[in-house]
N, C-alpha and C positions, 0 to 999 in steps of 0.2 A: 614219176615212178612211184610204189607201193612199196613200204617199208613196212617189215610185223613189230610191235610193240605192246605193251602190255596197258596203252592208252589210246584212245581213237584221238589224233593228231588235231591241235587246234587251227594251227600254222604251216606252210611249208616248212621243210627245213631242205639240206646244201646247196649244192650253187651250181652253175652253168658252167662256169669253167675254173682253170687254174693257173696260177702264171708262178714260174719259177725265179729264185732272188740272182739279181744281172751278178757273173763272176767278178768282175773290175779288169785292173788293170790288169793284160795278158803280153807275154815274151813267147816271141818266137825262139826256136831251139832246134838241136840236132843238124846239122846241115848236110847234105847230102849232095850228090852229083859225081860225075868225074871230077879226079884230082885233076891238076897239070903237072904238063911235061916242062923239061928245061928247054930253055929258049935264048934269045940275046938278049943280051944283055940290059938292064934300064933300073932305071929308082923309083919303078912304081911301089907301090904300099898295098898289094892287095891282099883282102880279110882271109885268115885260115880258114880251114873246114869246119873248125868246130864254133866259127862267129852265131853270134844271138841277136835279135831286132826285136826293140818293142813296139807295140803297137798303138799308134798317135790315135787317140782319143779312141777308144774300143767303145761299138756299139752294138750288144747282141740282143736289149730288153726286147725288141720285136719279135723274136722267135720263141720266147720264152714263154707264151701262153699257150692252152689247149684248150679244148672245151672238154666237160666230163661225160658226155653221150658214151656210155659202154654200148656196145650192139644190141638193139632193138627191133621190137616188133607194136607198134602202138593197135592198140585193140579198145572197144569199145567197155566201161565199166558201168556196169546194171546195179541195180539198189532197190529191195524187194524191199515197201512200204509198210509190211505190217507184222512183220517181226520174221517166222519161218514161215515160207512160202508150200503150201501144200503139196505142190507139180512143179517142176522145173521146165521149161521150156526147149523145144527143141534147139540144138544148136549153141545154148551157154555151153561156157569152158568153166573147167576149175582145175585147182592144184591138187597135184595127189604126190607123196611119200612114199606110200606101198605099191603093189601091182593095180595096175586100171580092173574096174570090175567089168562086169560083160554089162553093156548098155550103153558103154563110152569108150570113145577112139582117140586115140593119143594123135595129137600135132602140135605140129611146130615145136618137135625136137630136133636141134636146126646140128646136133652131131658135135664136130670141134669149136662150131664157134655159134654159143649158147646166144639166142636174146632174149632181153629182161623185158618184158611185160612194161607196155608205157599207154597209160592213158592216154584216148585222143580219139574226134569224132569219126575218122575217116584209118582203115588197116594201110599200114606201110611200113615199111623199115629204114633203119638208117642205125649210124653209130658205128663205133667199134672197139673191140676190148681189150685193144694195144693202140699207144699213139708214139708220134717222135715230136722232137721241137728240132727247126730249120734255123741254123746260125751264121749269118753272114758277121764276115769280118773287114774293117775296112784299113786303109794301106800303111803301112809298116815306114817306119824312120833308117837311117842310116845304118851299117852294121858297126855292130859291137863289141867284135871278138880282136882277139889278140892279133897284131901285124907284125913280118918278119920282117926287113929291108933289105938284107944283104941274100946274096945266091950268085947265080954263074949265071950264064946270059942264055935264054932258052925264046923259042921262037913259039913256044904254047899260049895261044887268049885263055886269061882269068879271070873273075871277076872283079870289078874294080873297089876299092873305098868307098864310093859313096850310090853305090847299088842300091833300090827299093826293092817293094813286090807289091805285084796290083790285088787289090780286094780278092776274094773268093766268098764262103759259104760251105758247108755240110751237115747232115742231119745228126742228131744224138742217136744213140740206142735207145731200142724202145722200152718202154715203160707199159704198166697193165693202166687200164680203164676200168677194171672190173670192180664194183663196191664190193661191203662184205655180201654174202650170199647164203644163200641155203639149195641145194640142188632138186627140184621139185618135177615133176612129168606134166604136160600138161593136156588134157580131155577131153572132146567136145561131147555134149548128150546127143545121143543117137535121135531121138526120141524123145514125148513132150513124158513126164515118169517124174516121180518122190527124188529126196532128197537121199541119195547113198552113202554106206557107211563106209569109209575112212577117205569120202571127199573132202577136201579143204574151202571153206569158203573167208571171206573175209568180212567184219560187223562193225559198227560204227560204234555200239554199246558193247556192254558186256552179255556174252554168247547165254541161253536159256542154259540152265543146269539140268545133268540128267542124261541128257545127249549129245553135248558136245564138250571136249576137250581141248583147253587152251595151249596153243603153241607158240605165241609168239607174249609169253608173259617170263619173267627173265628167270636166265637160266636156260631155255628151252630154244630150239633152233630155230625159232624163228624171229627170234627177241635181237632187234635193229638188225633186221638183216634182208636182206631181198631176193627174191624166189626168182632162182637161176633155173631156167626150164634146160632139163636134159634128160638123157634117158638112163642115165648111169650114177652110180654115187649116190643114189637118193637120200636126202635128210642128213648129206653129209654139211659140212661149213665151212670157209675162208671168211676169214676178220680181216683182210687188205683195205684197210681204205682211204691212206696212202701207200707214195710211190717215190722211191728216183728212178735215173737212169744213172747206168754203170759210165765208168769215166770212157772217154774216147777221142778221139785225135782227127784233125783235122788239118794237110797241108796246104801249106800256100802255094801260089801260082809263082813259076821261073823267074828271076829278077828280070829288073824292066831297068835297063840305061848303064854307065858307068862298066863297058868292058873294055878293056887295054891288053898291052902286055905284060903276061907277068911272066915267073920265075919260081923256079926251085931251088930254094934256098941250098947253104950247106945243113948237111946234116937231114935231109931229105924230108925241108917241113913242106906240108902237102897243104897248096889252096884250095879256095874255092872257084870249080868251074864257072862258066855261063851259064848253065843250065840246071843249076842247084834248087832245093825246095827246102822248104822248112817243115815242121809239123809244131801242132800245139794241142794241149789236151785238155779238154774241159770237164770239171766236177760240178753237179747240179745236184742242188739240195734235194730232202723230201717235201713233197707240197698233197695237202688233201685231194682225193679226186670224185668225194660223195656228191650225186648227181642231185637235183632236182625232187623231192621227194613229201608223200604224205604219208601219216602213220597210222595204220590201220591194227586192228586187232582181228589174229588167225584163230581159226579154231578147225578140230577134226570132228566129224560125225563121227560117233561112238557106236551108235545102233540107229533103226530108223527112225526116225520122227512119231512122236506120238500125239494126242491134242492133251492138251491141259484148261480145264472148263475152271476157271476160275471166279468163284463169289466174291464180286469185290464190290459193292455197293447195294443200301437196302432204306426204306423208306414206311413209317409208319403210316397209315391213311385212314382217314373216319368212315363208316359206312352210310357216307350219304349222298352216294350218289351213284349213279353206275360208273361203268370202270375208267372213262375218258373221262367224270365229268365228278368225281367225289375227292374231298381237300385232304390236305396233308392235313396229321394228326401231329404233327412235331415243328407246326408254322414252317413249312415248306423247304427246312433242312434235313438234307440225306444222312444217312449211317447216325443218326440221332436215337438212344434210345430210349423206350416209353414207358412211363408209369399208368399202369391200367390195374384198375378196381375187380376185384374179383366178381366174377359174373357178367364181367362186359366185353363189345365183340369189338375187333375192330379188324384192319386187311393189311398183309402183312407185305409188301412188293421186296422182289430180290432178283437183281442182274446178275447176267452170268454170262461170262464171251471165253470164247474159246482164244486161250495166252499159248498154245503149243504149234507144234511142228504140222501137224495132221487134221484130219476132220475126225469129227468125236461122232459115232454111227451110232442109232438105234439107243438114243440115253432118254432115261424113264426118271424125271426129274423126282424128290421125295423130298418131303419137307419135314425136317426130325427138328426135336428140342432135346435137350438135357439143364437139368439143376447145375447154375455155377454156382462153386463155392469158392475157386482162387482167381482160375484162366479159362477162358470160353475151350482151349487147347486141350488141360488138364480133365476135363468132359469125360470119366470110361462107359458112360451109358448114356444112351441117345432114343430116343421115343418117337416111333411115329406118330405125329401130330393126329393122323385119320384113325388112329384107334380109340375109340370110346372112349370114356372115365377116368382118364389122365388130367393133370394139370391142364392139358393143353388140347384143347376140340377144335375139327373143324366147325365154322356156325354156316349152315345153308340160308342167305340172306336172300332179299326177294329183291336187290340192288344186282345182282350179277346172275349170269347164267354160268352152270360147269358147263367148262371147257369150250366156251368163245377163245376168240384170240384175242390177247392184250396190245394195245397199240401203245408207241413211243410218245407220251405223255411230257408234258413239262414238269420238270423238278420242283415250281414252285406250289403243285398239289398233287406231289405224290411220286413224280416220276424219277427217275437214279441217272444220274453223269454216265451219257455214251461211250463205251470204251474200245470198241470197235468201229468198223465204218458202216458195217449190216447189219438191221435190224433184222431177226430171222421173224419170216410170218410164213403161212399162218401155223403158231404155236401151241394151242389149247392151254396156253400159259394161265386162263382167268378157273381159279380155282374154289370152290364152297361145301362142292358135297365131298371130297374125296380128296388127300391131301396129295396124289400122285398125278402128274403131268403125264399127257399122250406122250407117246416116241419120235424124237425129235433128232433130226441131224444137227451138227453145226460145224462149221468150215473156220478155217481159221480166221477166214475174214469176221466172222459171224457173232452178233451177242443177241440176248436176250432175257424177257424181262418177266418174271410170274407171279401172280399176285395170287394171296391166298386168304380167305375171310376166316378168321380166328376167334376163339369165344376162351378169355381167363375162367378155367373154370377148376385150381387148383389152390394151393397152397402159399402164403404169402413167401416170395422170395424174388432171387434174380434166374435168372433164364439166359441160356444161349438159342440161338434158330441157324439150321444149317443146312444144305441142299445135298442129297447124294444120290446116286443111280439104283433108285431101288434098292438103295440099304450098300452099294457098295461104295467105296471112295474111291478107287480107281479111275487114275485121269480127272480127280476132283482135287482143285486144292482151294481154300475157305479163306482167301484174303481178311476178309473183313464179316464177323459173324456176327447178325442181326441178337440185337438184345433188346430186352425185356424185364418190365419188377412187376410183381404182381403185389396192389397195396388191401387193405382191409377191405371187406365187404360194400358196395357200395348199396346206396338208398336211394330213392326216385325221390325225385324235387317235391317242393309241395305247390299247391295250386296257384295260379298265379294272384295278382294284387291290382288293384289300379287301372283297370284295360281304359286305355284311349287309344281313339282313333283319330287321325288326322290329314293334312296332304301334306306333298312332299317337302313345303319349305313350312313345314310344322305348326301352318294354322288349325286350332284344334277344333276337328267337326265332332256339334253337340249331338245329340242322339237325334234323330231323326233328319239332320243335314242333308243337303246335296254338295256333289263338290262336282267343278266343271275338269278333273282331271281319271285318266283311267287309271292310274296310280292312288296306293292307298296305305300309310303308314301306319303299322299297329304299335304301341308301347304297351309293358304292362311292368309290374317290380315281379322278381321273384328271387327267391331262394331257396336253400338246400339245408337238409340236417347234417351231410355229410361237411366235414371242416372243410373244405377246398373241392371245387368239381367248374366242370366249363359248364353253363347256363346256355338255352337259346330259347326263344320266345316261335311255336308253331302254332299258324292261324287257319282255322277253317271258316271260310267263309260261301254262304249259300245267296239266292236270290229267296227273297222270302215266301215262294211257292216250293219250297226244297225243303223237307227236312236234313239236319245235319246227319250227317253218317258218320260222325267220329275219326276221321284222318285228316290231317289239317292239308292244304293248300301246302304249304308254301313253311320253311325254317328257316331262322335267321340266323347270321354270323352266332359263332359262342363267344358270352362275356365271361371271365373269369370270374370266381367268384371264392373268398375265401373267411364268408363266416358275416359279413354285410351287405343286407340286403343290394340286389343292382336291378338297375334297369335294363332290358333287355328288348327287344326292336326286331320288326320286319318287315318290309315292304313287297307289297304283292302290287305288280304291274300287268297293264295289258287286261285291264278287269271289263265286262262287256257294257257301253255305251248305255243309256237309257234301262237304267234296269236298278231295284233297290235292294238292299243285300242285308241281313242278317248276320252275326259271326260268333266265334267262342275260338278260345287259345287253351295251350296249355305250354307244361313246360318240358322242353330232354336237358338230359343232360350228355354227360361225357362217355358213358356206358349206356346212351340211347335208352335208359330209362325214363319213362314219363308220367307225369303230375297228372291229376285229374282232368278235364276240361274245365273251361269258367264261361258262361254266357257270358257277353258283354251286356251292359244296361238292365235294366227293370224292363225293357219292353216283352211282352207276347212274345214267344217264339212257337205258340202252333200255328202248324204250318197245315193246311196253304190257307196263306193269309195273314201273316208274320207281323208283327210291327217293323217296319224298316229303322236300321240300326244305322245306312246310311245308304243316297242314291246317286248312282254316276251318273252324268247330264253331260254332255262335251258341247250342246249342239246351241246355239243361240235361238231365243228365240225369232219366228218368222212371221209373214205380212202384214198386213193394217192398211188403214185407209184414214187418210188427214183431211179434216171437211173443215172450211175457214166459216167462221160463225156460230151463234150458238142451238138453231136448232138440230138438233141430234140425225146425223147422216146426208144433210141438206148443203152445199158448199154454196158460199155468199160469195161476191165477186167483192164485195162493199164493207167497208164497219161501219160503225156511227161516226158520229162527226167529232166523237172524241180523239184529241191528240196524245190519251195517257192510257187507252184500255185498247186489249184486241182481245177475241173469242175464240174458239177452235173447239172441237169435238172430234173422236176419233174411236175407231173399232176394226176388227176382223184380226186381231193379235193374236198368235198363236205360240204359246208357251209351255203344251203338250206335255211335252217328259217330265219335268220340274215344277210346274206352274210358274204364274204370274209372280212376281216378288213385291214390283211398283214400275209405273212409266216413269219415264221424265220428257217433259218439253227446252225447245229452244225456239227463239224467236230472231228471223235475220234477215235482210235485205237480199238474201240471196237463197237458194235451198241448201241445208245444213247449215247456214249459217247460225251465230252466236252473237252480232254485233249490237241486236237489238235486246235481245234478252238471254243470258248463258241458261247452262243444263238447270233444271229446277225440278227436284221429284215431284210429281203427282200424285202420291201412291198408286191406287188403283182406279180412283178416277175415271172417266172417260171424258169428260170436259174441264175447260180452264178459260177463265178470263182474268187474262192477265192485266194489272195495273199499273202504276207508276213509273208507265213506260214516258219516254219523250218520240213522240211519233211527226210527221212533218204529210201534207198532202201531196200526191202525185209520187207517190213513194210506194214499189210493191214492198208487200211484208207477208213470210214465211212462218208457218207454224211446222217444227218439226218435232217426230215424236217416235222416240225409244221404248223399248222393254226390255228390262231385265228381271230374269228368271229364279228359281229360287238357286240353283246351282251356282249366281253371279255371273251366269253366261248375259254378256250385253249385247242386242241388236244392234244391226246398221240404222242409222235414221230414215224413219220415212216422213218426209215433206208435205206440204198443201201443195196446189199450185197459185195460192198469193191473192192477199186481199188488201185493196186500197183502202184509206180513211176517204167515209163518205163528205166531201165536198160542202159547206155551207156559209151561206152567207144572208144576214138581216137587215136593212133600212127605213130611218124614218127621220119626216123634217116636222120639227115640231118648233113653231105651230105651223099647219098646212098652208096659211095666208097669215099674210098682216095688211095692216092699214098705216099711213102715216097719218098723222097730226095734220090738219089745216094748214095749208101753207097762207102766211099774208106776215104785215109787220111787223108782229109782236114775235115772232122764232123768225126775223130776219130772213124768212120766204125758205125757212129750212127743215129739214126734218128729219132723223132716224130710226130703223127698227132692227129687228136682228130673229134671226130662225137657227134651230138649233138641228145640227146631222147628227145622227146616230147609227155606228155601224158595230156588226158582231160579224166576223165569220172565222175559218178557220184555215184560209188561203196562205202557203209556207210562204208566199213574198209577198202577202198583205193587198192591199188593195187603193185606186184611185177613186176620190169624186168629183166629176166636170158636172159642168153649169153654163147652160145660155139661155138667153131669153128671147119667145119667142115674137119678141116686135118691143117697138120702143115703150116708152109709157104715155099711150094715149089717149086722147078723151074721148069719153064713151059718146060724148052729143057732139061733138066739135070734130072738126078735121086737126084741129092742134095735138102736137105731141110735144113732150121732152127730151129734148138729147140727150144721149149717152154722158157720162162722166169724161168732160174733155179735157179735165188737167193734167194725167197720166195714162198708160195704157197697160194690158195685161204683161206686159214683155218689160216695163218701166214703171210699177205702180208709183204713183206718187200724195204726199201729203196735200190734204185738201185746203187751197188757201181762199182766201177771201173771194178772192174774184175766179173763182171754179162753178162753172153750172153744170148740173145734168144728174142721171143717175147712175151711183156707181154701189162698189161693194167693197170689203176687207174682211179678211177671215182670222181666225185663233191662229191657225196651222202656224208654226213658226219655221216648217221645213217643208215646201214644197218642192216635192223631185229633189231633194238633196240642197233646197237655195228657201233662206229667210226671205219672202220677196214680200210679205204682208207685215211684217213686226221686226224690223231689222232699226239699230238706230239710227240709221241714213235711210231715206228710200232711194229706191236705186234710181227713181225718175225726179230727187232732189225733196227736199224737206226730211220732218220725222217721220215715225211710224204712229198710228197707223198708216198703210199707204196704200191709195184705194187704185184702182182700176175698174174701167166697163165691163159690162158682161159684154161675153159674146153673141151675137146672134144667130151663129152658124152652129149646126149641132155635129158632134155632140158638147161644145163648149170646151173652155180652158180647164186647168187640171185645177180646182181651188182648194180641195184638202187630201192627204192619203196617209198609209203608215206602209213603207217598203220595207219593213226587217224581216228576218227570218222568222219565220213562227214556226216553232215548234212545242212539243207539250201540252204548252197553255194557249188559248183560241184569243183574237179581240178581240173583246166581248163589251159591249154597250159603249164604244169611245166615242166621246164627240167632239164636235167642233161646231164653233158660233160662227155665223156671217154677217156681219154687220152690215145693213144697207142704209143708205145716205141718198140724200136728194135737195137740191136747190135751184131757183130760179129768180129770174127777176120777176122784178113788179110788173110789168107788163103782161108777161105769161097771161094766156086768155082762165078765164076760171071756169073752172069745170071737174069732172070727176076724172082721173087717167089711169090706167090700170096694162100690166100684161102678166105675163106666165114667166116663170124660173121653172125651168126645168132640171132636175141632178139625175145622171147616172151615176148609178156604185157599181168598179169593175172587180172582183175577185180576181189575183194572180197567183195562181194554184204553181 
C-alpha cells in the first residue's frame, strides 16, 4: 500500500498481520437451564444453579491472529522518468480532493465499503475493512459451585456432581481493518492531455516548486496516512490504526455424563438441570493493524505546468578549431571560469534543458553579460553581447559558420554534463555573427547546447554570461552563470628562437636531410613580453616549388608560459612521400595573437627552386644486378685460385627520391648469406674484392649487395648466382732421372738415390701421389733384369737387411692415408725405419706420399717429399746397364 509522508520512503514499513495477547486462565459462569422439581427421595449431592467450572488447560492463541488487508483494489503504479511528464496518457488514475475536472471519470468508488489502492502487476481485489478472531475452547473440569444435601424426595433428573461440558468455539466482535486514511476520489484520464489542476500525483523527490503543493508533509492530510478512494467526505481523515474488539461471550455446549436423581431441597434451593449451559466472556487487548506500506510524498497541481529552461552548465573553449573539433580553454573542466586578455576571442558553450512541467515553444535564445561586483544574482543591468562597442562583442571567426547546429561534444574539449536524455537538433545553436539563437522548441525531455564566439573587448573586471528569450526571463531560471575576468591588455609573442626540425623519436635532421618517415617534428624556443600567456609553436611548411603564403599548416598543444623562455613543439603528420619541403613558424598565443614568421635555416627560400630544408623518402631503394668477378657487368662462374680473395661488381641501383648514401656487401655460402663475410659498406663503389677471406674449393660463394639511401631507407639484398674458387694444382720430380753408383765390391754390389716431389694446389682435401714402374730394372743389351725389392711389400714395408735383393723405394711422408708405413719405429713388415717396399708395376701404382687436411685459406704450396731409392744384388748379377721408368700421378681432392 501507498502512505503520504513528508519523505520518499527508504523501507517498508507495518506488517501483514496481527495477533492479539492469549486471555489465560478462563471460568465458566452463570448457569442456566431448567430448575428441578422435587422427587424421591436420595443423598445425591447435585451442583446448584449458580455452580462455576474452570477451564483445564485453556487454549484460544490460534484464533487470535488476523492478517491487516483492509479492502482492496491492487492497480498497476507508473513512475514518469524525467521529472513532470509533458502528456499524461490515456487511461492513468490519480487522486483528487476537490471535484473531478472535465477530462476525467471517476472509479472505483466502491460506495460503503471503500478499497485502498494496492500496488501489484495484475487489477484484483481482495481484503476487508472489519475482521473477527474465531475462539475455540477446549473441556471444562468438575463443577464448582455450592451443594445442598438435604430436601424431600422428588422424582425430577438433575445434574450430577461430577458433570463436564465438551469443547465449543465462537467468534469475537468485530474490529475495523481500516489504517489511518485521508478520503480521496479517484479518476481515470479520458484522454492522452497535460497534467491538471488540483490532480494529486505521487513523487519520489521533492515536487518542482511553483506548481505543485505538498500534501502529505506534516500537518497536512495526507501526512502517514492512506488515500481511502470514496466519493464523499473528501480530504476528510481517521487516525485508527489500532483496534480491539468489545467484550463478548461465548456459551458452552450441554453437560456431557454424571445425571442422577436429584432433589429440592427445603427451602426451595434450585439445581441444575441436564441440560444447562455456561457462558464465558472474553476481553481482547488493542493490537496495531497498519498494513504493509511504502512512503511516498503527495502533492496537488496548483496551475498547469509550465517548462522551466534552465542554465545549468557552461564550458570555455579556444577558437581553434571548428565546433566538433576546437579544445577546451579551461583544460577540459566545465562551469570553470576564464581569465582572458583584453582584445582576445574566445567561444563561450552553455547547456540548457528544459527542468519544468511543459514544453517551452518558440524560445529565441540571447546571450547577455553584465559587470559583477558582489553576485552574478545581484546583476540590475544585463547587455546584449551582439550590440557593438561594449565590454563584450560577438567576434565572426572563420572556425564556425552562424547558425550551424551544434553537436553533443565531449566534456573533455569543450562540451558541458548531459542533463537530460535529448539532445535537441538541429538547433542553430553555433553562434559568431549575431548573439541571438533561431526559434527553438524544447520538450521536457529536451536539452541543449549553444556556443558563441566572443571577442574581450572591454574594461578589466569580472563578468557574468546568461541566457534569456530575447531579453525576457520567463520560464528561464540561471543555475549556474557562466563567468568571466577580463585581465590587462594583451601582446603578440615575439618571434620564435632556435627552429629544429626532426623525426618523431627526436633524431635531429640537419638542413638539407631526408628522413624515411611522413611525420615531421618542429621545435623552436619562444616567448612573450606579456608576464604569463599560453605559447604554441605554428609551422607552415611548403614543397620547395611553393612559395610560402603566410598561414601555417598545422599548431601545436599550448605551453605555459610565465616570464621563462619555453620550448614549444608540433608535429605535422601524413606529409606527401618523395617530395622536399621548405618551412617557417611562428608563434600564438592565448588571445590567438601572432609573432612574426621565422624562415627556418640560411637556406634560399626563392621559390621555385627552394633550397630543401628537408626531404620525405619512405620508399627503399630498388633493383641492381650482382656480377661475380671483376670485369664490370660480365658474371664469372670461377675466381682465381686464391683461397682468401673473391671479386664482385654490380649496377642498375635505383635510389631516385633520396639518392644513393653508400652500398654494403655480404658474402655467404648461400644467397643473403653472412657466414662468409658480414655487411661491410662500400660507399658508393660499384666494385669490391674482398680479402682475408678463408675460402675452401668446391664451395659455391655469394656476393650480396645493398643500397641504402640518403633518407636511411635500406634495400632488400640482391644476390650473385655464385662463384667457385678456380681449382689448381702444380707437380714436379726433381731430378727427372737419376743414376746409381756402379754396382761391384767396393759399395757391397749396393747402391742409393733419391728424387724430390713437389706439389702446390689448392684442393680443400689436398691431394695423393702413386707411383709404378713400368717394368723391372733391366739391361739395356742383356735379357737380364733385377728383381723387385723382395724383403717387404707395399702393404708391409720392411727394413732392408743384409740378405735383401732387388729394387725398392721409401719416402719422407710419415702419414700415409692416415698410417706411418715408411718412418714408423718398427716397420710393420719387421725391422726399423726406414722401411722400403717394391714399386708397383700396375698403374696407376701405390699411394707413396699425400696431405688429406682441409685446406682452406691458405693453398699447399711447393711441399715436398723425398723418395729414397735403393738397389742391390749379388755378385753374380750379369753386368750390364739396367734402367726403367717411375711413373707419379698427383690426384687433387677438390
Amino acid at each position: 500500500f501507498i502512505r503520504g509522508s513528508d519523505a520518499y520512503g527508504t523501507s517498508q514499513g507495518g506488517n501483514t498481520s496481527h495477533t492479539h495477547s492469549d486471555p489465560g486462565t478462563l471460568t465458566l459462569v452463570d448457569s442456566s437451564g431448567d430448575l428441578g422439581t422435587a422427587g424421591s427421595s436420595n443423598t445425591n449431592k447435585p451442583p446448584k444453579q449458580d455452580h462455576t467450572h474452570q477451564i483445564a488447560s485453556p487454549s484460544v492463541a490460534s484464533g487470535l491472529s488476523a492478517d491487516n488487508l483492509p479492502a482492496y483494489r491492487t492497480l498497476r503504479v507508473i513512475r514518469y522518468d524525467f521529472g513532470i511528464p509533458a502528456t499524461l496518457p490515456a487511461g492513468v488514475i490519480a487522486y483528487f480532493v476537490d471535484s473531478v475536472p472535465g477530462g476525467w471519470t471517476k472509479v472505483y468508488n466502491d460506495g460503503t465499503t471503500p478499497r485502498y489502492a494496492r500496488g501489484a502487476d495484475t487489477v484484483t481485489t481482495g481484503g476487508s475493512n472489519t475482521h473477527t478472531h474465531t475462539l475455540p475452547l477446549n473441556n471444562s473440569a468438575g463443577p464448582l459451585g455450592v451443594q445442598n444435601v438435604k430436601g424431600a424426595a422428588s422424582g425430577t433428573t438433575v445434574a450430577s456432581s461430577g458433570h463436564t461440558h465438551n469443547s465449543t468455539s465462537g467468534s469475537s466482535n468485530s474490529g475495523s481493518s481500516e489504517p489511518p486514511y485521508v478520503n480521496v476520489t479517484l479518476a481515470q484520464k479520458d484522454s492522452t492531455g497535460a497534467v491538471t489542476t488540483n490532480m494529486i500525483a505521487m513523487f519520489d523527490n521533492t515536487p518542482p516548486a511553483g506548481n505543485w503543493t505538498l500534501k502529505s508533509d506534516s500537518g497536512s492530510t495526507f501526512y502517514q496516512r492512506f488515500p481511502r478512494p470514496t466519493d464523499t467526505s473528501l480530504d476528510t481523515t481517521s487516525d485508527t490504526s489500532a483496534h480491539t474488539h468489545s467484550n463478548f461471550t461465548i456459551n458452552s455446549s450441554t453437560l456431557t455424563g454424571g445425571t442422577g436423581d436429584g432433589i429440592v431441597g427445603s427451602g426451595g434451593t434450585a439445581f441444575s438441570s441436564t441440560s444447562h449451559q455456561h457462558g464465558i466472556t472474553f476481553s481482547l487487548d488493542s493490537q496495531d493493524h497498519t498494513p504493509v506500506y511504502w512512503d511516498a510524498i503527495f502533492a496537488k497541481a496548483t496551475s498547469a505546468p509550465s517548462p522551466n529552461l534552465e542554465q545549468i552548465h557552461y564550458h570555455w573553449r579556444n577558437d581553434s578549431d571548428n565546433e566538433a573539433n576546437a579544445t577546451s580553454a579551461t583544460s577540459g573542466t566545465e562551469d570553470t571560469s576564464l581569465n582572458i586578455t583584453s582584445g582576445s576571442n574566445k567561444r563561450l558553450r552553455i547547456g540548457v534543458a528544459n527542468e519544468g512541467g511543459a514544453a517551452a515553444e518558440d524560445v529565441t535564445f540571447r546571450l547577455e553579460y553584465g559587470a559583477k561586483s558582489t553576485t552574478c544574482g545581484a546583476i540590475g543591468t544585463w547587455v546584449d553581447v551582439g550590440a557593438d562597442g561594449d565590454d563584450w562583442d560577438m567576434y565572426n571567426t572563420t572556425n564556425l559558420t552562424d547558425g550551424n547546429d551544434t553537436t553533443d561534444i565531449s566534456n573533455t574539449i569543450g562540451g558541458v554534463t548531459n542533463t537530460n536524455p535529448t539532445f535537441k537538433t538541429p538547433n542553430t545553436g553555433v553562434k559568431d555573427a549575431s548573439s541571438q539563437v533561431g526559434v527553438l522548441d524544447l520538450t521536457i525531455e529536451d536539452f541543449t547546447e549553444m556556443e558563441f564566439s566572443v571577442t574581450a573587448a572591454g574594461s578589466v573586471g569580472d563578468y557574468c554570461f546568461r541566457l534569456t528569450n530575447a531579453g525576457s526571463t520567463t520560464n528561464i531560471t540561471t543555475t549556474t552563470y557562466a563567468l568571466a575576468s577580463i585581465t590587462n591588455a594583451n601582446t603578440a609573442p615575439n618571434t620564435p628562437t632556435s627552429l629544429v626540425q626532426a623525426k618523431t623519436d627526436d633524431t635531429v635532421l640537419s638542413t638539407g636531410d631526408w628522413t624515411d618517415e611522413t611525420s615531421v617534428k618542429f621545435t623552436a624556443t619562444a616567448d612573450d613580453t606579456d608576464a604569463s600567456d599560453t605559447l604554441y609553436l605554428c609551422v607552415e611548411k611548403d614543397d620547395t616549388d611553393t612559395a610560402f603564403s603566410g598561414t601555417e599548416d598545422l599548431c601545436g598543444n599550448g605551453v605555459a608560459y610565465s616570464g621563462t623562455p619555453v620550448s614549444v613543439s608540433v608535429t605535422i603528420t601524413s606529409i606527401t612521400d618523395a617530395t622536399q619541403y621548405h618551412w617557417q613558424a611562428r608563434v600564438k598565443d592565448a588571445a590567438n595573437e601572432y609573432s612574426s614568421m621565422q624562415v627556418y635555416g640560411a637556406n634560399s627560400d626563392t621559390t621555385p627552386g627552394a633550397d630543401r630544408d628537408f626531404g620525405v623518402d619512405t620508399t627503399a631503394p630498388t633493383g641492381g644486378t650482382v656480377y661475380d668477378g671483376t670485369e664490370a657487368g660480365v658474371d664469372k662462374d670461377f675466381s682465381t685460385a686464391s683461397l682468401s680473395q673473391l671479386s664482385a661488381n654490380w649496377g642498375s641501383f635505383n635510389a631516385a627520391a633520396s639518392g644513393l648514401q653508400y652500398y654494403e656487401y655480404s658474402i655467404g655460402t648461400t644467397q643473403g648469406g653472412v657466414d662468409t663475410k658480414g655487411w661491410t659498406n662500400a660507399t658508393t663503389d660499384t666494385s669490391v674484392t674482398a680479402t682475408g677471406l678463408t675460402l675452401m674449393t668446391s664451395k659455391i660463394y655469394y656476393f650480396n649487395v645493398r643500397a641504402t639511401d640518403n633518407a636511411d631507407n635500406v634495400q632488400s639484398a640482391v644476390s650473385s648466382d655464385g662463384q667457385v674458387v678456380a681449382p689448381s694444382l702444380a707437380f714436379s720430380v726433381t731430378p727427372p732421372s737419376i743414376t746409381f753408383t756402379n754396382l761391384g765390391p767396393g759399395n757391397s754390389y749396393t747402391a742409393t738415390n733419391n728424387a724430390t716431389l713437389t706439389t702446390s694446389t689448392n684442393a680443400y682435401n689436398g691431394y695423393v701421389i702413386r707411383a709404378y714402374t713400368t717394368d723391372l730394372l733391366k739391361s739395356i743389351d742383356l735379357t737380364d733384369n733385377i728383381i723387385n725389392f723382395n724383403g717387404g711389400s707395399y702393404a708391409a714395408p720392411d727394413e732392408w737387411l743384409s740378405g735383401d735383393r732387388g729394387f725398392g723405394y721409401s719416402t719422407s711422408d710419415t702419414s700415409v692415408q692416415g698410417s706411418n708405413i715408411f718412418n714408423p719405429p718398427t716397420c710393420l713388415g719387421g725391422g726399423s725405419s726406414p722401411c722400403y717396399a717394391p714399386f708397383s708395376q700396375t698403374a696407376p701404382g701405390d699411394i707413396i706420399a699425400d696431405n688429406t687436411g682441409t685446406i682452406t685459406g691458405t693453398p699447399i704450396t711447393a711441399e715436398e717429399f723425398t723418395v729414397n731409392f735403393k738397389v742391390q744384388v749379388n755378385p753374380t748379377q750379369a753386368t750390364s746397364d739396367y734402367s726403367t721408368t717411375v711413373v707419379y700421378t698427383v690426384t687433387a681432392q677438390y
